[in-house]
HTML snippet that shows the backbone in 3Dmol.js (N, CA, C, O; Angstrom):
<script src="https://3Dmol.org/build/3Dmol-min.js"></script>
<div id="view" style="width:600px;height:400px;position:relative"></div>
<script>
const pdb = `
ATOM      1  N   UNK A   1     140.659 104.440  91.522  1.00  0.00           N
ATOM      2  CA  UNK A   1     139.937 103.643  92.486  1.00  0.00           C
ATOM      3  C   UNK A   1     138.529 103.357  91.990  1.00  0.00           C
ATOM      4  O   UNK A   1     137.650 104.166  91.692  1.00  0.00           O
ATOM      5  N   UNK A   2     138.510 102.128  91.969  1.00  0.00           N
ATOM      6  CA  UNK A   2     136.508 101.689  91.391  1.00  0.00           C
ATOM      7  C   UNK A   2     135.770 101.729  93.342  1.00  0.00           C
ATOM      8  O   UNK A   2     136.091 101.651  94.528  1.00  0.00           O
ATOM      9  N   UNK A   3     134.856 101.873  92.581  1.00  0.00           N
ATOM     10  CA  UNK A   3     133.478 102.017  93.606  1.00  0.00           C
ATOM     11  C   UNK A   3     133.006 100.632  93.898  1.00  0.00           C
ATOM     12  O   UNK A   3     132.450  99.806  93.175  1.00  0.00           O
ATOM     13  N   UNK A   4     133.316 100.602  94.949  1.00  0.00           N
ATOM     14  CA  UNK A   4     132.261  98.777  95.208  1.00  0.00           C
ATOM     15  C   UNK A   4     130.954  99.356  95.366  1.00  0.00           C
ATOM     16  O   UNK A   4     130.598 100.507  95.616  1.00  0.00           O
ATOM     17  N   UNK A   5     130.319  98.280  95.161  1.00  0.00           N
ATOM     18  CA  UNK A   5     128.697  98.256  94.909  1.00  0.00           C
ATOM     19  C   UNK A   5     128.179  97.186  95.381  1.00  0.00           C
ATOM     20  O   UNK A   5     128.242  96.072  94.860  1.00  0.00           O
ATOM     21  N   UNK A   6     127.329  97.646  96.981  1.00  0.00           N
ATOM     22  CA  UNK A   6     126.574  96.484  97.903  1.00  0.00           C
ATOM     23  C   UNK A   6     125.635  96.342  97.423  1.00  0.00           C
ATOM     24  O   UNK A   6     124.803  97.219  97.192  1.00  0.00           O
ATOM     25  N   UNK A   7     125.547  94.912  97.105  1.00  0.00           N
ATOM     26  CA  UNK A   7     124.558  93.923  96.526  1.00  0.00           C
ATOM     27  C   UNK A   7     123.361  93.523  97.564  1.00  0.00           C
ATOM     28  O   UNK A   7     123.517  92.657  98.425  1.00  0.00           O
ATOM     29  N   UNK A   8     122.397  94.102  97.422  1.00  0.00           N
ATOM     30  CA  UNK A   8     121.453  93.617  98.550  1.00  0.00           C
ATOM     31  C   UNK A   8     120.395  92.416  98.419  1.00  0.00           C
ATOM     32  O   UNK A   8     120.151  92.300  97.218  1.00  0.00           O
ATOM     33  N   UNK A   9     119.883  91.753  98.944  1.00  0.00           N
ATOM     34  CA  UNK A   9     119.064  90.776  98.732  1.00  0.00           C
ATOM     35  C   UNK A   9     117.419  91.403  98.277  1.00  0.00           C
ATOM     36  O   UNK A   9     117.034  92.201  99.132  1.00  0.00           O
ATOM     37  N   UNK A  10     116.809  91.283  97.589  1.00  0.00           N
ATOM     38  CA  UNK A  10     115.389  92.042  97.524  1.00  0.00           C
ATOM     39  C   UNK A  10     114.566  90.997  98.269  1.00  0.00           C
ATOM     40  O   UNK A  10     114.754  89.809  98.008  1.00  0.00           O
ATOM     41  N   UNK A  11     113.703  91.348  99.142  1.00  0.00           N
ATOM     42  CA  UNK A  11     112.801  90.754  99.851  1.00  0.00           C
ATOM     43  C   UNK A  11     110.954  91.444  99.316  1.00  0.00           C
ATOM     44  O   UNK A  11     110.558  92.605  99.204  1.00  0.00           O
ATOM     45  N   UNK A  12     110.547  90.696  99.196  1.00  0.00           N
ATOM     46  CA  UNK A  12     108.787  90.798  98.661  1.00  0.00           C
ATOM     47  C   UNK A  12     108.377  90.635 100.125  1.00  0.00           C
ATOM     48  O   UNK A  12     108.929  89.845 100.891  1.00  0.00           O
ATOM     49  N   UNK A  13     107.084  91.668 100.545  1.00  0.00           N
ATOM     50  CA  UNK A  13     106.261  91.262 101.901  1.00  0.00           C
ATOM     51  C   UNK A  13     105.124  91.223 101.296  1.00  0.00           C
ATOM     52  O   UNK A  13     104.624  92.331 101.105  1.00  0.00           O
ATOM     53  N   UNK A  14     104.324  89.995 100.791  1.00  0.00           N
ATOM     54  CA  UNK A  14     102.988  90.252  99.878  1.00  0.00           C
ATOM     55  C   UNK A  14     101.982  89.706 100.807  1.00  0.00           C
ATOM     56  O   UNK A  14     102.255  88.606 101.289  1.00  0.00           O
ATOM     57  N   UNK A  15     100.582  90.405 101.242  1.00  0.00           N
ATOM     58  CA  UNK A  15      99.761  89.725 101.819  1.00  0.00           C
ATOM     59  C   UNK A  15      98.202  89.438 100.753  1.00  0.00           C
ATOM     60  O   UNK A  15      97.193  88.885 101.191  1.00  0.00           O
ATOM     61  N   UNK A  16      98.360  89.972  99.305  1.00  0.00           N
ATOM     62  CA  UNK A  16      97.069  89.448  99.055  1.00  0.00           C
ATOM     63  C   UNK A  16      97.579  88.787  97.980  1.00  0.00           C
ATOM     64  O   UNK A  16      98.789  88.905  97.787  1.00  0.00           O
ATOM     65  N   UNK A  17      96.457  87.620  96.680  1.00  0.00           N
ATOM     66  CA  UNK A  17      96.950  87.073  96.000  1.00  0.00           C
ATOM     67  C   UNK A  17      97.126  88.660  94.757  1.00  0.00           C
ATOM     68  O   UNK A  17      98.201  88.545  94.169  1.00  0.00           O
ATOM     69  N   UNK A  18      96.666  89.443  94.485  1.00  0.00           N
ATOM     70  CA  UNK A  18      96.563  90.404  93.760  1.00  0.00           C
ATOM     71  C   UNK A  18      97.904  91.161  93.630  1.00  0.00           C
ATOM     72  O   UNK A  18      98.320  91.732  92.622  1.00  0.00           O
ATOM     73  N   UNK A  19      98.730  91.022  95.293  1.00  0.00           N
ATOM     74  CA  UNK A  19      99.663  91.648  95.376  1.00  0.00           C
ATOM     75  C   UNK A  19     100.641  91.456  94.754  1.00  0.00           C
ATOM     76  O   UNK A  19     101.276  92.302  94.124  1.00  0.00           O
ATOM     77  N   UNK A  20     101.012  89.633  94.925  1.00  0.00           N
ATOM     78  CA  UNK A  20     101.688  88.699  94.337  1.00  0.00           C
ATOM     79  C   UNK A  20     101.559  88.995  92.687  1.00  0.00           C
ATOM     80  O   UNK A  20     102.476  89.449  92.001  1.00  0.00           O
ATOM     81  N   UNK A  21     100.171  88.626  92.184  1.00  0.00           N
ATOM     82  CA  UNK A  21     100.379  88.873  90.929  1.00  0.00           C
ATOM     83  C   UNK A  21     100.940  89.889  90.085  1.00  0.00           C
ATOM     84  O   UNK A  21     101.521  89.787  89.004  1.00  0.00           O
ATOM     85  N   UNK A  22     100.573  91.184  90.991  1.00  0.00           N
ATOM     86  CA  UNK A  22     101.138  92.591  90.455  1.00  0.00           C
ATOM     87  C   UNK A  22     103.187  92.865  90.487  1.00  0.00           C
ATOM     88  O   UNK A  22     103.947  93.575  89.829  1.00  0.00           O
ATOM     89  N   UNK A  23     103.348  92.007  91.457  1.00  0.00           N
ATOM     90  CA  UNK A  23     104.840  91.895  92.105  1.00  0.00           C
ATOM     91  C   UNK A  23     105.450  90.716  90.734  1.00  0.00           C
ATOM     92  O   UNK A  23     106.438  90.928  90.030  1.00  0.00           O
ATOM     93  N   UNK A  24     104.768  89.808  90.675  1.00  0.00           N
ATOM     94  CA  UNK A  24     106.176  88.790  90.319  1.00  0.00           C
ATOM     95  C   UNK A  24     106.549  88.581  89.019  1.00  0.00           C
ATOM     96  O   UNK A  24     106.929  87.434  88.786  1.00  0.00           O
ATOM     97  N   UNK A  25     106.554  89.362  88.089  1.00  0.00           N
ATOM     98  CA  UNK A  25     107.956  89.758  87.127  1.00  0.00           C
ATOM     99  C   UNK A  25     108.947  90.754  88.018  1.00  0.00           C
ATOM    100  O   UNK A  25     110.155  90.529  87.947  1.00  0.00           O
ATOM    101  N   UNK A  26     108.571  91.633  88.691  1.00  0.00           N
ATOM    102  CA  UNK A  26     109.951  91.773  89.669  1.00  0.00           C
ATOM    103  C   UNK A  26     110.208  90.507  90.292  1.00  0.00           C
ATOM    104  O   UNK A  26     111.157  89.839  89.881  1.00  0.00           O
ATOM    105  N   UNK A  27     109.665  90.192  91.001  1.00  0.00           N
ATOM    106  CA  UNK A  27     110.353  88.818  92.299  1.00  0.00           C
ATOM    107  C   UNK A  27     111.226  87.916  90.899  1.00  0.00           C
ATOM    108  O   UNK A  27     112.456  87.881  90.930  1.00  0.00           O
ATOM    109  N   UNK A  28     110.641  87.394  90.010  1.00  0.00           N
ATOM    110  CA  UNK A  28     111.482  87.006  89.182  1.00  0.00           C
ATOM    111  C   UNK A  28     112.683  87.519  88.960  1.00  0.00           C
ATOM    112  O   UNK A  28     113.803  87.256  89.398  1.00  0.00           O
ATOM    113  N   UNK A  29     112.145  88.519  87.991  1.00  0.00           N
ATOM    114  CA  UNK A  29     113.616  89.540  87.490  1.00  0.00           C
ATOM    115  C   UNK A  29     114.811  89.509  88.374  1.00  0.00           C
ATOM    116  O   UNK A  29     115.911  89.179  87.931  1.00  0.00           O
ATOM    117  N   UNK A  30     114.608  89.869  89.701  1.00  0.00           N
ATOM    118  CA  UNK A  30     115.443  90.031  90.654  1.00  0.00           C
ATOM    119  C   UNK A  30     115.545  88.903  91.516  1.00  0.00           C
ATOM    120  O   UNK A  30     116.020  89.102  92.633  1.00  0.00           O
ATOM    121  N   UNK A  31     115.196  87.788  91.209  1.00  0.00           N
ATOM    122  CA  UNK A  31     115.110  87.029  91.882  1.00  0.00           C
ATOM    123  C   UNK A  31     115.309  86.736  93.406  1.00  0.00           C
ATOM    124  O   UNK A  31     116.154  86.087  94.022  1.00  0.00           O
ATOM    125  N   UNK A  32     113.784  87.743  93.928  1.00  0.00           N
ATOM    126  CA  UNK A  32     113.904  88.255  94.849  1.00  0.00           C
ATOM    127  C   UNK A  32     113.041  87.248  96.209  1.00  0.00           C
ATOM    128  O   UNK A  32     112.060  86.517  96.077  1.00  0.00           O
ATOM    129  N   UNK A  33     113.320  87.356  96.650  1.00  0.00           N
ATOM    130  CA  UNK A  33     112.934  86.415  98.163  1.00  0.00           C
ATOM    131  C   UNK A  33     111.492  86.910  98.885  1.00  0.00           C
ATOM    132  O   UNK A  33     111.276  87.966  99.479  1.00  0.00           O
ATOM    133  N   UNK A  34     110.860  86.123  98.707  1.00  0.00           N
ATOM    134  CA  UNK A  34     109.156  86.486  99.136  1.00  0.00           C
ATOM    135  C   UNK A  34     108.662  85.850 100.093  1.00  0.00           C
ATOM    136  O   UNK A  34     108.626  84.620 100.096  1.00  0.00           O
ATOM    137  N   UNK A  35     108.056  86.824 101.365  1.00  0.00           N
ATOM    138  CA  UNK A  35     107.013  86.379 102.293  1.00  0.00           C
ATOM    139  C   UNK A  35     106.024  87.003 102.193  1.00  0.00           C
ATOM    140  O   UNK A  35     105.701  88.174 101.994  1.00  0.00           O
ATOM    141  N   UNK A  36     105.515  85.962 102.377  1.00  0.00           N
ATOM    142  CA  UNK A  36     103.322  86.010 101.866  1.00  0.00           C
ATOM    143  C   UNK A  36     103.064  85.043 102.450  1.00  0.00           C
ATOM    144  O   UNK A  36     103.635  83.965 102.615  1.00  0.00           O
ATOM    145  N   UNK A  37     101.571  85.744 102.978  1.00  0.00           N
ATOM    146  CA  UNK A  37     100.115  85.010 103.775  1.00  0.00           C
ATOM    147  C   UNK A  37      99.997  83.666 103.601  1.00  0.00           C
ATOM    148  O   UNK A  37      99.936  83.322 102.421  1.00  0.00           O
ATOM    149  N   UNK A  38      99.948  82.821 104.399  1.00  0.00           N
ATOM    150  CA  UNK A  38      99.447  81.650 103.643  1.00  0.00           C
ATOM    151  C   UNK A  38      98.156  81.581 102.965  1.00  0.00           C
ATOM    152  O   UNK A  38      97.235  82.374 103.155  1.00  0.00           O
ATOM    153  N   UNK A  39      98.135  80.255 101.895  1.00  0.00           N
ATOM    154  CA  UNK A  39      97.072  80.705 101.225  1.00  0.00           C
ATOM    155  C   UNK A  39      96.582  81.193 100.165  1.00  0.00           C
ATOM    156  O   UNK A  39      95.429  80.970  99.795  1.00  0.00           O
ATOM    157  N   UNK A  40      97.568  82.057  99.438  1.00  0.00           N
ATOM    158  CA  UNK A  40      97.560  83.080  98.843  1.00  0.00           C
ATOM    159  C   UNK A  40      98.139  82.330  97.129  1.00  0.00           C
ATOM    160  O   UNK A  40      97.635  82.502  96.018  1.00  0.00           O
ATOM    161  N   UNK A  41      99.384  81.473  97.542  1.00  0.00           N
ATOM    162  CA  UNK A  41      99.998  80.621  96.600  1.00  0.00           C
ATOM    163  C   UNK A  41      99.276  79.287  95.723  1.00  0.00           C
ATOM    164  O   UNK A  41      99.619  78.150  96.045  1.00  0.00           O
ATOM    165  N   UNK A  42      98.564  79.428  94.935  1.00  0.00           N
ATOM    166  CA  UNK A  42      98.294  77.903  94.434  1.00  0.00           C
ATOM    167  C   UNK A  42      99.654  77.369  93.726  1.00  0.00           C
ATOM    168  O   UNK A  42     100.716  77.890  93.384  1.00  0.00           O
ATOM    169  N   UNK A  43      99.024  75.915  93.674  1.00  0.00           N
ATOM    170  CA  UNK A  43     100.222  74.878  92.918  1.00  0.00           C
ATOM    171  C   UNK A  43     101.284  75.631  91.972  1.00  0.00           C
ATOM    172  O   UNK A  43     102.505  75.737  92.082  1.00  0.00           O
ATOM    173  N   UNK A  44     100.214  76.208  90.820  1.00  0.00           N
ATOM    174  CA  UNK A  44     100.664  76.363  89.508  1.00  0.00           C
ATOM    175  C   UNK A  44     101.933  77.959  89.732  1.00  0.00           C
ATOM    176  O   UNK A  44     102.625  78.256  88.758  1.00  0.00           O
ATOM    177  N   UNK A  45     102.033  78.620  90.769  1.00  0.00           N
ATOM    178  CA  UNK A  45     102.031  79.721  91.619  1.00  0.00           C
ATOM    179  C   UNK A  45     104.039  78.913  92.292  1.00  0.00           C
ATOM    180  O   UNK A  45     105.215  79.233  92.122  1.00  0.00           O
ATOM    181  N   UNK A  46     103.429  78.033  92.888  1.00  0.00           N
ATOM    182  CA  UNK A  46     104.693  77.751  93.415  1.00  0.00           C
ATOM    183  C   UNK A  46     105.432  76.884  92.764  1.00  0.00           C
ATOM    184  O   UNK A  46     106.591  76.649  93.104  1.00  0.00           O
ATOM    185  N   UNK A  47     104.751  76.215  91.588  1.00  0.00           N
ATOM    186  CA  UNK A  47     105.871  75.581  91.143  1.00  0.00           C
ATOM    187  C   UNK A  47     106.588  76.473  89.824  1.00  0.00           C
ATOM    188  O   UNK A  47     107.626  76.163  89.239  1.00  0.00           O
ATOM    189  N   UNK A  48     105.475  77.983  89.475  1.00  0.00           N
ATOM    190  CA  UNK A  48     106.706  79.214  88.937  1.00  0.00           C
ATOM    191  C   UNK A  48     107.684  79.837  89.721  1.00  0.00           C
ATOM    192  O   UNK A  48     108.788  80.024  89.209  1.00  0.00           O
ATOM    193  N   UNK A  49     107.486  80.174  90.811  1.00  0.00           N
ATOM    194  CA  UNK A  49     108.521  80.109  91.639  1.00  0.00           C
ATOM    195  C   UNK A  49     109.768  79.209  91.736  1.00  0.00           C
ATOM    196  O   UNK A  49     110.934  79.584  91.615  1.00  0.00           O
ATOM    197  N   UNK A  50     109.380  78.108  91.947  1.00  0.00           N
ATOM    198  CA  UNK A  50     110.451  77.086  92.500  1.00  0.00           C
ATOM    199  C   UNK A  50     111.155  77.022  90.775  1.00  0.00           C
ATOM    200  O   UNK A  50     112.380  76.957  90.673  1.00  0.00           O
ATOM    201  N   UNK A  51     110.295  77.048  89.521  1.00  0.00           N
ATOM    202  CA  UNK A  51     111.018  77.146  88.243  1.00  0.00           C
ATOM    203  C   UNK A  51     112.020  77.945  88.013  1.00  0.00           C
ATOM    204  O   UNK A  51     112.849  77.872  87.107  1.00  0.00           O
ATOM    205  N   UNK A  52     111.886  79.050  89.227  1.00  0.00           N
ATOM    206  CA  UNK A  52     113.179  80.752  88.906  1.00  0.00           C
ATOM    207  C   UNK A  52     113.640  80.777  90.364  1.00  0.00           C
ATOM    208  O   UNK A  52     113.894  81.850  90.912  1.00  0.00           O
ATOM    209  N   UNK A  53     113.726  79.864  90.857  1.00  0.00           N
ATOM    210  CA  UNK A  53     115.361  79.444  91.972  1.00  0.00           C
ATOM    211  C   UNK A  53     114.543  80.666  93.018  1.00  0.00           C
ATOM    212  O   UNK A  53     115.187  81.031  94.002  1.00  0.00           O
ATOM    213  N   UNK A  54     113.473  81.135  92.846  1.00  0.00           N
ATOM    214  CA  UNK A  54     112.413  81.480  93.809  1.00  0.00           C
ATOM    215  C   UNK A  54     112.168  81.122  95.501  1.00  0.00           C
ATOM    216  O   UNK A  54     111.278  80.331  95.815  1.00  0.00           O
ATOM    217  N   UNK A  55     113.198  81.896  96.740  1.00  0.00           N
ATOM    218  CA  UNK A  55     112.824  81.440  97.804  1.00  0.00           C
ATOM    219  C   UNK A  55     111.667  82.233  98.493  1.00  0.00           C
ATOM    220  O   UNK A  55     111.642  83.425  98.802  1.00  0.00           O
ATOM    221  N   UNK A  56     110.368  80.918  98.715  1.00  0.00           N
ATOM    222  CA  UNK A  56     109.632  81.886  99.372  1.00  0.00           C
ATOM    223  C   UNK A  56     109.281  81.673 100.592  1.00  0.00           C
ATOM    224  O   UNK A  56     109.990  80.689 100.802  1.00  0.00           O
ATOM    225  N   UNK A  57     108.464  81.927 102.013  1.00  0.00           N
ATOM    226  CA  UNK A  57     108.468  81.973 103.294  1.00  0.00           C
ATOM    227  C   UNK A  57     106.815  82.493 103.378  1.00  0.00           C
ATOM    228  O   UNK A  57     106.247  83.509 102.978  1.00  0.00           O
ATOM    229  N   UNK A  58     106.289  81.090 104.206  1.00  0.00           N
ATOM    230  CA  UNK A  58     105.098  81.573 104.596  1.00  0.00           C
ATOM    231  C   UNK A  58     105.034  82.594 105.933  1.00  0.00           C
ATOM    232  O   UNK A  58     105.795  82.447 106.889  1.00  0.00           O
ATOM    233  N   UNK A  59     104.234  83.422 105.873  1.00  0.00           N
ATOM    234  CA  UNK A  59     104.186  83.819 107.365  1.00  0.00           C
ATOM    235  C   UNK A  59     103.596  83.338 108.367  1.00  0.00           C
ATOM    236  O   UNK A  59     102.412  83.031 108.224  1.00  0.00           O
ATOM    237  N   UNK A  60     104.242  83.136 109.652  1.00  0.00           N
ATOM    238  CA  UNK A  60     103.459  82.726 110.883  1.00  0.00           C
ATOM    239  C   UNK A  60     102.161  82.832 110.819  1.00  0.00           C
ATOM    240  O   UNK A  60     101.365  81.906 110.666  1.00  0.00           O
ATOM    241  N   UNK A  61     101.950  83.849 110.924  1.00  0.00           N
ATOM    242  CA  UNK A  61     100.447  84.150 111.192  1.00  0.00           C
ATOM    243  C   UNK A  61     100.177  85.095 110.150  1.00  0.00           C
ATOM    244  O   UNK A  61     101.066  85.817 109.698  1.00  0.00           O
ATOM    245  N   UNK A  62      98.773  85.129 109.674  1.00  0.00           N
ATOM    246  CA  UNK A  62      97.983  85.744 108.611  1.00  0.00           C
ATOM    247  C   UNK A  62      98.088  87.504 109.005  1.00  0.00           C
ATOM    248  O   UNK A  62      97.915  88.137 110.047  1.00  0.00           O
ATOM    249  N   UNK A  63      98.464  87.885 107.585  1.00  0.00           N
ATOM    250  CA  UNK A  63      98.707  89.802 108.142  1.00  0.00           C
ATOM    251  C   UNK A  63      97.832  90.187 107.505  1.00  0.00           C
ATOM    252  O   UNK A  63      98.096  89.668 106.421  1.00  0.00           O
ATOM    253  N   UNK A  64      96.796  90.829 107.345  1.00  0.00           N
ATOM    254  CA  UNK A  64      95.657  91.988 107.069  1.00  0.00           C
ATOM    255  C   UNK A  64      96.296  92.822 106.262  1.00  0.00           C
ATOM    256  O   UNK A  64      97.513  92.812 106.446  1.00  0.00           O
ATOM    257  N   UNK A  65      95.978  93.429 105.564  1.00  0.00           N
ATOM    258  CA  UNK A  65      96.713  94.911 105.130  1.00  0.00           C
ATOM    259  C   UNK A  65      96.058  96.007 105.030  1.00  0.00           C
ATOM    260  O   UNK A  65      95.988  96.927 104.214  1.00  0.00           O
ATOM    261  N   UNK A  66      95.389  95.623 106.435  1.00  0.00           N
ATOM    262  CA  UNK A  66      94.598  97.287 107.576  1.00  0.00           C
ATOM    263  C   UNK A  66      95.603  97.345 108.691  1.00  0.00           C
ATOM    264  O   UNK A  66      96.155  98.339 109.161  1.00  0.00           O
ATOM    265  N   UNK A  67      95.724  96.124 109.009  1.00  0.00           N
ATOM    266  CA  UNK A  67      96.396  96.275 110.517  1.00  0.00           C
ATOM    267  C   UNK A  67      98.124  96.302 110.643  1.00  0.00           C
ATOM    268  O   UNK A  67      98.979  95.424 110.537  1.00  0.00           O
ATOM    269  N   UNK A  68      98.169  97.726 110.914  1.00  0.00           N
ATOM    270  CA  UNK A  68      99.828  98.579 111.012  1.00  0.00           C
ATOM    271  C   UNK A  68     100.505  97.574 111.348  1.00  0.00           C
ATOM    272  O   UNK A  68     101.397  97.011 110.713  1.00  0.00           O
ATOM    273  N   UNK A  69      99.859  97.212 112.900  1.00  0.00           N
ATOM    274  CA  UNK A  69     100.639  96.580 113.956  1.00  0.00           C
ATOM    275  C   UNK A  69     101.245  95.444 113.063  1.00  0.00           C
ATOM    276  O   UNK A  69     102.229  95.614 112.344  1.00  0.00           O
ATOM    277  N   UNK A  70     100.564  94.281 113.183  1.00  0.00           N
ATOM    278  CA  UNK A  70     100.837  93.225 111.868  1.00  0.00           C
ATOM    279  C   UNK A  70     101.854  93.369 111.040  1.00  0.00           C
ATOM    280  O   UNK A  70     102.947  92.802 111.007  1.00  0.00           O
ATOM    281  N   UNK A  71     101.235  94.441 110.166  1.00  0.00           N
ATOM    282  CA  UNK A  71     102.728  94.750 109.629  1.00  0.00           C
ATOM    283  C   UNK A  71     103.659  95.227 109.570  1.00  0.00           C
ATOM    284  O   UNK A  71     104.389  95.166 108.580  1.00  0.00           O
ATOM    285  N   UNK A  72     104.023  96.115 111.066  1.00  0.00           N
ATOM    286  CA  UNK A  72     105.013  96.387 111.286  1.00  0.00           C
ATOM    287  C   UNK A  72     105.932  95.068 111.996  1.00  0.00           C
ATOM    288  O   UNK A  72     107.073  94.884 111.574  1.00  0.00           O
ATOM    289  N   UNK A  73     105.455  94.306 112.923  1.00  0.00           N
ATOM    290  CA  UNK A  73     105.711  93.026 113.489  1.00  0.00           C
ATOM    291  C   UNK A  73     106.154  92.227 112.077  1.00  0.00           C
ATOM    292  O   UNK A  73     107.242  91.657 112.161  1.00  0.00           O
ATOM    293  N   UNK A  74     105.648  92.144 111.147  1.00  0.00           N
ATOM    294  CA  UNK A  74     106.379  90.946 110.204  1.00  0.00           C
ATOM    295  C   UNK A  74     107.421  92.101 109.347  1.00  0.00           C
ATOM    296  O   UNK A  74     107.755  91.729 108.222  1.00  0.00           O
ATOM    297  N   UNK A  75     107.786  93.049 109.668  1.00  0.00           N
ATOM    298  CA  UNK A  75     108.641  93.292 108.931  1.00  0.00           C
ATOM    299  C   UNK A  75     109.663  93.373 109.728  1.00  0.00           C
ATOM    300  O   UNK A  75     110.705  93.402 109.073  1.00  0.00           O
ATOM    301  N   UNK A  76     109.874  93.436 111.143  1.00  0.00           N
ATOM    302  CA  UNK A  76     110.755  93.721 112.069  1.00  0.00           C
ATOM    303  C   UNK A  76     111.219  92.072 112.087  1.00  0.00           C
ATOM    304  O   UNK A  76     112.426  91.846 112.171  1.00  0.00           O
ATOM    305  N   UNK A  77     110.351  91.023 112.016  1.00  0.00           N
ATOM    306  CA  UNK A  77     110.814  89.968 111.763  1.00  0.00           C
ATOM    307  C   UNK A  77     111.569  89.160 110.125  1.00  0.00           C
ATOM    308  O   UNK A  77     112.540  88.437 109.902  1.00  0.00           O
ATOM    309  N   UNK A  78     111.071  89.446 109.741  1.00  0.00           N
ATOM    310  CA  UNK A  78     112.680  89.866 108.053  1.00  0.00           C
ATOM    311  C   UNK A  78     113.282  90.828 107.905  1.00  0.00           C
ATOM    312  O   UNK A  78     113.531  91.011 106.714  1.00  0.00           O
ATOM    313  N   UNK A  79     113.797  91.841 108.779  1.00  0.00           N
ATOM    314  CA  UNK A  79     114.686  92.465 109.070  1.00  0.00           C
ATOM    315  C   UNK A  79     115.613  91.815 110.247  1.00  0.00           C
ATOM    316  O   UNK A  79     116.832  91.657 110.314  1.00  0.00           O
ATOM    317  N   UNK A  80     114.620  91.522 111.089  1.00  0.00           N
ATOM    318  CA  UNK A  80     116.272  90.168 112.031  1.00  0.00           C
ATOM    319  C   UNK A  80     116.603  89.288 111.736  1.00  0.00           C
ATOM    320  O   UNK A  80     117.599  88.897 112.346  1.00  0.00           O
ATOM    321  N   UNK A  81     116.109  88.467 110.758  1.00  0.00           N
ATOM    322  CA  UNK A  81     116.502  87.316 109.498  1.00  0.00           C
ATOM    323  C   UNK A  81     117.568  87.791 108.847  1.00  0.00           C
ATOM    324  O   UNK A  81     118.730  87.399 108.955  1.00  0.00           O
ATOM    325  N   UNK A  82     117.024  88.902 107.964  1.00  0.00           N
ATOM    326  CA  UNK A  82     117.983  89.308 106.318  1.00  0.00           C
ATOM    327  C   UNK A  82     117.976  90.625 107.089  1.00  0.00           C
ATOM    328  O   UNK A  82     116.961  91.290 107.296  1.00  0.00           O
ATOM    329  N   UNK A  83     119.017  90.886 107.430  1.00  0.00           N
ATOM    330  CA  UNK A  83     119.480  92.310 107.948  1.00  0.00           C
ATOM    331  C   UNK A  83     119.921  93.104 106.730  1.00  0.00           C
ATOM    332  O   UNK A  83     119.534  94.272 106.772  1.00  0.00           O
ATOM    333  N   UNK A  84     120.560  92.807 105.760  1.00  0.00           N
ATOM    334  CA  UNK A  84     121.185  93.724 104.652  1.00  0.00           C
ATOM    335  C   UNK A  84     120.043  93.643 103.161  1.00  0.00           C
ATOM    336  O   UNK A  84     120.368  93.948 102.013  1.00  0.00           O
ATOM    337  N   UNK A  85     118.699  93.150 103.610  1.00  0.00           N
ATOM    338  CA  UNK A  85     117.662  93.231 102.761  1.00  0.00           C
ATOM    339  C   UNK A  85     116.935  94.538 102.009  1.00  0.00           C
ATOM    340  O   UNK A  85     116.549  95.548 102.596  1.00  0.00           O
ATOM    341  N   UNK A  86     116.860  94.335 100.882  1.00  0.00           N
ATOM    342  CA  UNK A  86     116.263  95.540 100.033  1.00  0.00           C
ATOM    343  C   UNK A  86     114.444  94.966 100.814  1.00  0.00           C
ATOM    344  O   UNK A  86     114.111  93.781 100.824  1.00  0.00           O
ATOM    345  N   UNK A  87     113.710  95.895 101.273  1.00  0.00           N
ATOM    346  CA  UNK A  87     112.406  95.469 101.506  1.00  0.00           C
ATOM    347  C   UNK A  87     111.799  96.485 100.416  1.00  0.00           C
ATOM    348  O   UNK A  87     112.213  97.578 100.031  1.00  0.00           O
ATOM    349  N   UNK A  88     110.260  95.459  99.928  1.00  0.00           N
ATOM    350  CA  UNK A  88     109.386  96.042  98.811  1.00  0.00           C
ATOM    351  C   UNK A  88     107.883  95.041  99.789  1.00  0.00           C
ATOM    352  O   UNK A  88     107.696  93.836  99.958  1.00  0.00           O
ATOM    353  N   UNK A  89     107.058  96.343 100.245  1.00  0.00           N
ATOM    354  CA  UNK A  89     106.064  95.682 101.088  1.00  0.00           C
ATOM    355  C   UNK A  89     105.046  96.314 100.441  1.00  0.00           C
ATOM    356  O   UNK A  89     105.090  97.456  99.982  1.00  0.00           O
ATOM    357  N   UNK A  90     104.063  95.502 100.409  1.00  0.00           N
ATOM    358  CA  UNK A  90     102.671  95.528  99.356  1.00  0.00           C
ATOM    359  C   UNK A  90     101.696  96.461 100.639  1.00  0.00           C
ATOM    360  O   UNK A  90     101.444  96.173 101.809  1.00  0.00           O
ATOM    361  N   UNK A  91     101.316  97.683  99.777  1.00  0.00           N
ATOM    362  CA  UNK A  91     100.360  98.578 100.425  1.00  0.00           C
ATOM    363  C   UNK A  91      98.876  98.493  99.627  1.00  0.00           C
ATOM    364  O   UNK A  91      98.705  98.001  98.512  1.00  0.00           O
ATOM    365  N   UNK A  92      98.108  98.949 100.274  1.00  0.00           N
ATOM    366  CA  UNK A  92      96.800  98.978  99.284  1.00  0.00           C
ATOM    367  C   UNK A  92      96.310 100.432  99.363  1.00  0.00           C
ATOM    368  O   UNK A  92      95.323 100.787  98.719  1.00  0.00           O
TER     369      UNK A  92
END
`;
const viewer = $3Dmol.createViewer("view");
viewer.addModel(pdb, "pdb");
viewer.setStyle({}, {cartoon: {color: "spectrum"}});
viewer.zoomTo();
viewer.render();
</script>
């Protein structure tokens, strides 16, 4: 008997541009699915993304990365989106 092996989606929660930069040879590699601050993305930024089949998602509203609340609220909201999501959320 072989072992199946659940394939999960990787999800990025990035709120600064620093975060992003430190993150995306993973988000690449894994071509992993990213929500981040607006703002944060210039041109040259999203059109490397969109070059590596890169889906990304602005957030509603701007998250801090002091304020818990914030980010517990945007993660409870890509968890009722992508329920079977690998999450990787940017701490400072």
């Amino acid at each position: 008997m072989g072992s199946e092996m659940c394939i999960r989606d990787r999800v990025y929660l990035i709120f600064t541009s620093e975060g992003f930069n430190e993150a995306l040879a993973e988000i690449v590699e894994h071509r992993a699915k990213l929500w981040i601050n607006d703002g944060i993305l210039n041109a040259q930024q999203k059109t490397i993304l969109s070059e590596h089949h890169i889906d990304f998602h602005i957030l509603e509203s701007k998250v801090e990365v002091t304020d818990e609340k914030a980010i517990i609220s945007a993660i409870k909201t890509i968890e009722q989106r992508m329920e079977s999501a690998e999450l990787f959320v940017e701490f400072l």
